[in-house]
Chimera marker file (.cmm) of the C-alpha trace (Angstrom):
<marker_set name="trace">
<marker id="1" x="41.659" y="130.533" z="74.067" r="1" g="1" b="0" radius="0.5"/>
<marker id="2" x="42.955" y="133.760" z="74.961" r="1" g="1" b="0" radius="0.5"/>
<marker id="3" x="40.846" y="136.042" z="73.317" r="1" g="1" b="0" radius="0.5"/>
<marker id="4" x="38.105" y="134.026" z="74.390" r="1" g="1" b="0" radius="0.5"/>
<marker id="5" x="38.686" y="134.433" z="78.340" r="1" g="1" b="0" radius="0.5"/>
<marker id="6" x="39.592" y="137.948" z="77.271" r="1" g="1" b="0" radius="0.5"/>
<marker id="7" x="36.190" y="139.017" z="75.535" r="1" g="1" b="0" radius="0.5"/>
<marker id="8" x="34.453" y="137.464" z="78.788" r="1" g="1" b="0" radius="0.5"/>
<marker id="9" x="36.551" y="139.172" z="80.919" r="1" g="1" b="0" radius="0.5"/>
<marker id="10" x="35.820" y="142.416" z="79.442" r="1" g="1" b="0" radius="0.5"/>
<marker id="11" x="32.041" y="141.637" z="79.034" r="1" g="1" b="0" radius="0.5"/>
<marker id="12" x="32.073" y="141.057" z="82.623" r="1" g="1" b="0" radius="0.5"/>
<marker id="13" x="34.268" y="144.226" z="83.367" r="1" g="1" b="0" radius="0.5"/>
<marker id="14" x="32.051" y="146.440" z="81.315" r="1" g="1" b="0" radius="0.5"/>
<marker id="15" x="29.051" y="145.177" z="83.132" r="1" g="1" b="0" radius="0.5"/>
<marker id="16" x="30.256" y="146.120" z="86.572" r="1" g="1" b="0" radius="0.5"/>
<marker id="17" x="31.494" y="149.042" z="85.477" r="1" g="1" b="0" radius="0.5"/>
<marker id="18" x="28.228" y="150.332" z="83.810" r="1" g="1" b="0" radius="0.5"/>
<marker id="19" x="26.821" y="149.336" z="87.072" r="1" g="1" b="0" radius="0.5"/>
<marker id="20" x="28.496" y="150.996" z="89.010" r="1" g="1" b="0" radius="0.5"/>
<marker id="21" x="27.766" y="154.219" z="86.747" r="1" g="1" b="0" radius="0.5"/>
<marker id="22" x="23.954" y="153.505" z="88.181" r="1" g="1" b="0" radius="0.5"/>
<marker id="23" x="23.118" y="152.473" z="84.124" r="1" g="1" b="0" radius="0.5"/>
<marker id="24" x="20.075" y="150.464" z="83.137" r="1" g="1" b="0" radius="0.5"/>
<marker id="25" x="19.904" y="146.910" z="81.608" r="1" g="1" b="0" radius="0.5"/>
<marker id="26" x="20.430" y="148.178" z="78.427" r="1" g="1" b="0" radius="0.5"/>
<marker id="27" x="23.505" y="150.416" z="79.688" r="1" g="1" b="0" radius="0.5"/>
<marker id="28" x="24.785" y="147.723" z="81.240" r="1" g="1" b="0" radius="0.5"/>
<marker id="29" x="24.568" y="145.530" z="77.980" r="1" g="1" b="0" radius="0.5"/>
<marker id="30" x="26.204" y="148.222" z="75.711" r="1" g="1" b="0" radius="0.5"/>
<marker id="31" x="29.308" y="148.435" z="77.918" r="1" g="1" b="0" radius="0.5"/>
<marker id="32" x="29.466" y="144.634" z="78.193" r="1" g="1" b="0" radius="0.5"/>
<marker id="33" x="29.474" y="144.497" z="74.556" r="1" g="1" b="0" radius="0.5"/>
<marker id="34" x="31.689" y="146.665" z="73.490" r="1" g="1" b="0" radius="0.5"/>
<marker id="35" x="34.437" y="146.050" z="76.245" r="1" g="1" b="0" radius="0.5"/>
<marker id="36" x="34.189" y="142.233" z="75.708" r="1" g="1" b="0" radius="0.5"/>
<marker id="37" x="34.920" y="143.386" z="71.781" r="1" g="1" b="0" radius="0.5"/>
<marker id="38" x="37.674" y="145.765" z="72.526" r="1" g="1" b="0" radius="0.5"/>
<marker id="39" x="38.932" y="142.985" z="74.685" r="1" g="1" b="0" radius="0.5"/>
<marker id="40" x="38.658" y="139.820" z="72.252" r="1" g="1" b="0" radius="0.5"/>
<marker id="41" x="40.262" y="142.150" z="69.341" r="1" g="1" b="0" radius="0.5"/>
<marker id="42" x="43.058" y="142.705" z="71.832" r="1" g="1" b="0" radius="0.5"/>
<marker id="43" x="43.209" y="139.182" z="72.866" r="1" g="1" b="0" radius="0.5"/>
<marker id="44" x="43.469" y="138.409" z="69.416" r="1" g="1" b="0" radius="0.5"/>
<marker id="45" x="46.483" y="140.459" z="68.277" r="1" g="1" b="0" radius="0.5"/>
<marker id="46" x="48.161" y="138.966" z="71.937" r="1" g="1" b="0" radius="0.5"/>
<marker id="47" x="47.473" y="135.118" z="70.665" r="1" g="1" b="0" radius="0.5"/>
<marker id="48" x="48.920" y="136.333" z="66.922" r="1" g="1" b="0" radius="0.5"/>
<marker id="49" x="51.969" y="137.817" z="68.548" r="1" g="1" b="0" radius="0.5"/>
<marker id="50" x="52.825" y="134.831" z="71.238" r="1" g="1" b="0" radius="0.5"/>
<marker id="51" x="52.347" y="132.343" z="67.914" r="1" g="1" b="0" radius="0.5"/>
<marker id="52" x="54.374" y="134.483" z="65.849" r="1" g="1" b="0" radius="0.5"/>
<marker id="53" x="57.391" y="134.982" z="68.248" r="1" g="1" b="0" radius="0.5"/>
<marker id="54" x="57.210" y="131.210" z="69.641" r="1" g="1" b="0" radius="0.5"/>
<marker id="55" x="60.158" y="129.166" z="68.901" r="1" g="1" b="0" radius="0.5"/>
<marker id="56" x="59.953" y="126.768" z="65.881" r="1" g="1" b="0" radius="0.5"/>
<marker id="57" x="59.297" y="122.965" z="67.112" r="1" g="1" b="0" radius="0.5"/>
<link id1="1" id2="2" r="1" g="1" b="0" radius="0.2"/>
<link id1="2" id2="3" r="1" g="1" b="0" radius="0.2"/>
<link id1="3" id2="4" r="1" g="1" b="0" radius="0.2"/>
<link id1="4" id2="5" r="1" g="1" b="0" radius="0.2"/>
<link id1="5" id2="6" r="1" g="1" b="0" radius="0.2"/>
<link id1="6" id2="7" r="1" g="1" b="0" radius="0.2"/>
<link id1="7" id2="8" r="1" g="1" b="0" radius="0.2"/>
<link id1="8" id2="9" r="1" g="1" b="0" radius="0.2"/>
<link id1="9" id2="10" r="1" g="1" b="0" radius="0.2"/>
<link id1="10" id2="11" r="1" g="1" b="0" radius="0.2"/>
<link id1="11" id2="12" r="1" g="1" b="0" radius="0.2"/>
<link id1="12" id2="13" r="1" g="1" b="0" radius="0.2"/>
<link id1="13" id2="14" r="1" g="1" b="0" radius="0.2"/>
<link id1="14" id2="15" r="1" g="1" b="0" radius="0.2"/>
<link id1="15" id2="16" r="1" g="1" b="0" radius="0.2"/>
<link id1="16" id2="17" r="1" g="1" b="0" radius="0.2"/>
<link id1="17" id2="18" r="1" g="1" b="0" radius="0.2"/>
<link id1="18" id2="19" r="1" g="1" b="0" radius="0.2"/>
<link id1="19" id2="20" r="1" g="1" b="0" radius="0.2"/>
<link id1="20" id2="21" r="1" g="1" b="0" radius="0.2"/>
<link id1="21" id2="22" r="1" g="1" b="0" radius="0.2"/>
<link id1="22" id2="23" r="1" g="1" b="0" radius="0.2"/>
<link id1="23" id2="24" r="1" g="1" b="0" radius="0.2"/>
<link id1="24" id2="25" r="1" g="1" b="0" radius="0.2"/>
<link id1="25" id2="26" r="1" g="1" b="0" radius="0.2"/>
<link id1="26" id2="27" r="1" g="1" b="0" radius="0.2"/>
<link id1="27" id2="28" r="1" g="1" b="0" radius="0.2"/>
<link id1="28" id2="29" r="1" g="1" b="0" radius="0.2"/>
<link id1="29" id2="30" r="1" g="1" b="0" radius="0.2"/>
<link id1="30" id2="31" r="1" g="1" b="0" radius="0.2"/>
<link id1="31" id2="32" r="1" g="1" b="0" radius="0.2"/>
<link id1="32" id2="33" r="1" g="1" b="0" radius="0.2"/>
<link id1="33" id2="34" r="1" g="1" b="0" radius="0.2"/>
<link id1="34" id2="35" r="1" g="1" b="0" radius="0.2"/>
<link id1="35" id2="36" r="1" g="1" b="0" radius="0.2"/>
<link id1="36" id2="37" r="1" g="1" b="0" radius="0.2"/>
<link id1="37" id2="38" r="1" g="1" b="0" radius="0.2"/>
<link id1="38" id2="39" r="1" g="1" b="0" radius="0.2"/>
<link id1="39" id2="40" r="1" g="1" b="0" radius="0.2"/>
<link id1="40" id2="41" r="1" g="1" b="0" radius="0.2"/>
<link id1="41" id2="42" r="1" g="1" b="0" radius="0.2"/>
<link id1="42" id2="43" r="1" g="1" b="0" radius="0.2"/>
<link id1="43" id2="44" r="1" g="1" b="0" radius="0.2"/>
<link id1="44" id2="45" r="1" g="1" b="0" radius="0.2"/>
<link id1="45" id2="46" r="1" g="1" b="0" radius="0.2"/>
<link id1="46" id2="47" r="1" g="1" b="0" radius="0.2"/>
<link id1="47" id2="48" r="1" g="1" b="0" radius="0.2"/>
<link id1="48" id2="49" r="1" g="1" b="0" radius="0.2"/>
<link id1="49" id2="50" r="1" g="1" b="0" radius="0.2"/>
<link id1="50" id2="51" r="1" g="1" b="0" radius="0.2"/>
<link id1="51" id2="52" r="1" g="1" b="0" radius="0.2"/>
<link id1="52" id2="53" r="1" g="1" b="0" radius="0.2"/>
<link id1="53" id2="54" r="1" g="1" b="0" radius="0.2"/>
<link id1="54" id2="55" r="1" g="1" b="0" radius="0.2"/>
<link id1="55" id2="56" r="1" g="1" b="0" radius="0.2"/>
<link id1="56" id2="57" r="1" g="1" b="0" radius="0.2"/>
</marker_set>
């Protein structure tokens, strides 16, 4: 779940922030992609580490 809610986080971040850059749609697009990518890989390596670390049940 977390890398999931990450990625569309970042998506969403990227979008705004393109935006606010005065891009185009297609601007806007590139930075929603590859934010809500740098964000689900970075999501991902947080959900590895929290499973790795947890306590065993």
């Amino acid at each position: 779940m977390i890398p999931l809610i990450m990625g569309i986080a970042g998506a969403i971040w990227g979008w705004m922030r393109a935006a606010k850059r005065g891009g185009n749609t297609l601007d806007k697009l590139q930075y929603a992609a590859g934010h809500g990518i740098a964000f689900l890989v970075l999501g991902l390596f947080i959900g590895i580490v929290i499973v790795r670390t947890a306590p065993p049940m």
